[in-house]
C-alpha positions in Angstrom: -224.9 162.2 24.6 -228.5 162.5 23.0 -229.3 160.3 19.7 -231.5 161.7 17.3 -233.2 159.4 15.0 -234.5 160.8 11.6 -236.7 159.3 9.1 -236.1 159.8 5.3 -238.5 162.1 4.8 -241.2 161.0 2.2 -242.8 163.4 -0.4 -246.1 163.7 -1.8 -245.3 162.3 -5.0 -243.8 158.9 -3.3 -246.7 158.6 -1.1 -248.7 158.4 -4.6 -246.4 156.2 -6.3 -246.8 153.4 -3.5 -250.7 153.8 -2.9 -251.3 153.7 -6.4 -250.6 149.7 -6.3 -252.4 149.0 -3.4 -255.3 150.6 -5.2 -254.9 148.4 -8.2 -254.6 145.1 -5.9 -257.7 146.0 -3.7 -260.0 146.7 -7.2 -258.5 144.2 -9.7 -260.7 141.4 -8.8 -263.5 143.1 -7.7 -266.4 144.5 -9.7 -268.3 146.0 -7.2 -268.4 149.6 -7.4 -269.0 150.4 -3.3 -266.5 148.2 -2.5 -263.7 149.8 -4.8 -265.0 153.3 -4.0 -264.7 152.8 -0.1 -261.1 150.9 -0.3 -259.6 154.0 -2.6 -261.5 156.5 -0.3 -259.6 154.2 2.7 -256.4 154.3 1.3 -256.4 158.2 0.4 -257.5 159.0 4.0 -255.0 156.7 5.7 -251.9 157.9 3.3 -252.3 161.5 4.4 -252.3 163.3 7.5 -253.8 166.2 5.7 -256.8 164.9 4.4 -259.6 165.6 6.6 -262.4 164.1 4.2 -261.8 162.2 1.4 -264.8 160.1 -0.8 -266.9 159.8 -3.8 -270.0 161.7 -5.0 -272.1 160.1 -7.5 -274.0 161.5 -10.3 -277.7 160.7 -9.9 -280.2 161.8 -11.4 -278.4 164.9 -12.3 -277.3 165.6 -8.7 -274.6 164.8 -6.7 -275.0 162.0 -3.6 -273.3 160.9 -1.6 -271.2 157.5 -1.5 -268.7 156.0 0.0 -266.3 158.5 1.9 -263.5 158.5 5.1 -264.6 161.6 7.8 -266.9 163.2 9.3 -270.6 163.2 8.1 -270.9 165.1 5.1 -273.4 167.2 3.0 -275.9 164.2 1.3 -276.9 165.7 -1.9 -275.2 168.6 -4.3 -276.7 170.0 -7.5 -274.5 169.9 -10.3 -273.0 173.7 -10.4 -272.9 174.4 -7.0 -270.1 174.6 -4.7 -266.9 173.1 -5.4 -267.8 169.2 -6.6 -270.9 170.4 -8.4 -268.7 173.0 -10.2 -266.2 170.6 -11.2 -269.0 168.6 -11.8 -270.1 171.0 -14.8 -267.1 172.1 -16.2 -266.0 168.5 -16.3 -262.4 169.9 -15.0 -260.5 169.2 -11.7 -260.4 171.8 -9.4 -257.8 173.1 -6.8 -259.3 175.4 -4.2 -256.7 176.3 -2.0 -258.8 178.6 0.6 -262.6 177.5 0.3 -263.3 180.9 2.2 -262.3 182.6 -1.1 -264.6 179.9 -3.5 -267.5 181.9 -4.6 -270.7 179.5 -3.4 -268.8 177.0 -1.3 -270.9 174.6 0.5 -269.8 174.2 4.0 -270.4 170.8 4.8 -267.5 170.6 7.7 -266.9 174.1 8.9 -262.9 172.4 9.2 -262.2 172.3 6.1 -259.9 174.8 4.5 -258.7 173.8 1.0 -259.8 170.7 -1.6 -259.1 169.4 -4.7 -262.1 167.9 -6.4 -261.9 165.2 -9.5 -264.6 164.6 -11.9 -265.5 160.9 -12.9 -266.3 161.0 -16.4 -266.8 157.7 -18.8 -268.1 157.7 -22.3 -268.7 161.2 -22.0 -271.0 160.7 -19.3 -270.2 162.1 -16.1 -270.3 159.5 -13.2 -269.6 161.6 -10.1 -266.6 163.4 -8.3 -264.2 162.3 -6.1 -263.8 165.1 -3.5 -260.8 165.5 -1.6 -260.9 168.3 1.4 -258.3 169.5 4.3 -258.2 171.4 7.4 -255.0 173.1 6.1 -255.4 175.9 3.2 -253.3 174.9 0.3 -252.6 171.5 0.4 -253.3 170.3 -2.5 -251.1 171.0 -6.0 -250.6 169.8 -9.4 -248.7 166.8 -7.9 -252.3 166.0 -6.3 -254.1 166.7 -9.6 -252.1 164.0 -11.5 -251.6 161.3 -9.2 -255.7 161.5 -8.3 -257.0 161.7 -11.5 -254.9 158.4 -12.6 -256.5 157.2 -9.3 -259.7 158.0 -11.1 -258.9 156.9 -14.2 -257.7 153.1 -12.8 -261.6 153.3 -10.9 -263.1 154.2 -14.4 -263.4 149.9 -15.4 -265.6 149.8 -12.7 -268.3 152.0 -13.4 
């Protein structure tokens, strides 16, 4: 007679809840902003098979560049406005594209990438950058996604 083994299955919204404290233990006692961008980027990427490219673009100059990410090479520099991060980037707004093919202006810096959910980083009014979130799947990413990355955002906020 065959066993079968099966694993509780985990959502989305548990894989949030126990990343979110690793987060705060990796940044609390650091103040330097590559380090803490690089570890959340690290832990996002590891948590879930369906990001392809997870990391951090940082307002400069009034453009977008790049900083510390988890995939392949990516796309250096964005104006603010155009494709996905530089339109959340001016509307100050998350956004949830869940087929890039259909986003009006998409930049294609992987060719993989399907869907993404982009956060802006905004302090004192000021926007800071984006934190840019893509996958090789269309529709992955959901309200659930939303909230859980832009408290992730908002615990990175102190260290800007």
């Amino acid at each position: 007679m065959e066993t079968f083994v099966t694993v509780k299955s985990i959502t989305k919204e548990e894989v949030y809840k126990e990343i979110i404290p690793q987060i705060e233990s990796l940044i609390s006692d650091e103040d330097d902003l590559v380090a803490n961008l690089a570890n959340a980027a690290s832990v996002l990427k590891l948590a879930f098979s369906t990001i392809s490219w997870v990391g951090f673009y940082l307002n400069k100059s009034g453009e977008l560049v790049l900083g510390p990410f988890q995939g392949k090479p990516a796309c250096v520099r964005i104006r603010i406005g155009k494709g996905v991060c530089g339109t959340s980037a001016s509307q100050r707004a998350t956004l949830i594209v869940p087929n890039v093919l259909e986003f009006s202006g998409h930049i294609f810096c992987d060719p993989d990438s399907k869907s993404e959910i982009v956060v802006p980083i905004i302090k004192n009014n000021q926007l800071l950058g984006v934190l840019d979130v893509d996958s090789a799947n269309f529709g992955s990413f959901d309200e659930t996604d939303k909230s859980y990355l832009e408290k992730i955002v908002d615990l990175l906020l102190p260290k800007f």
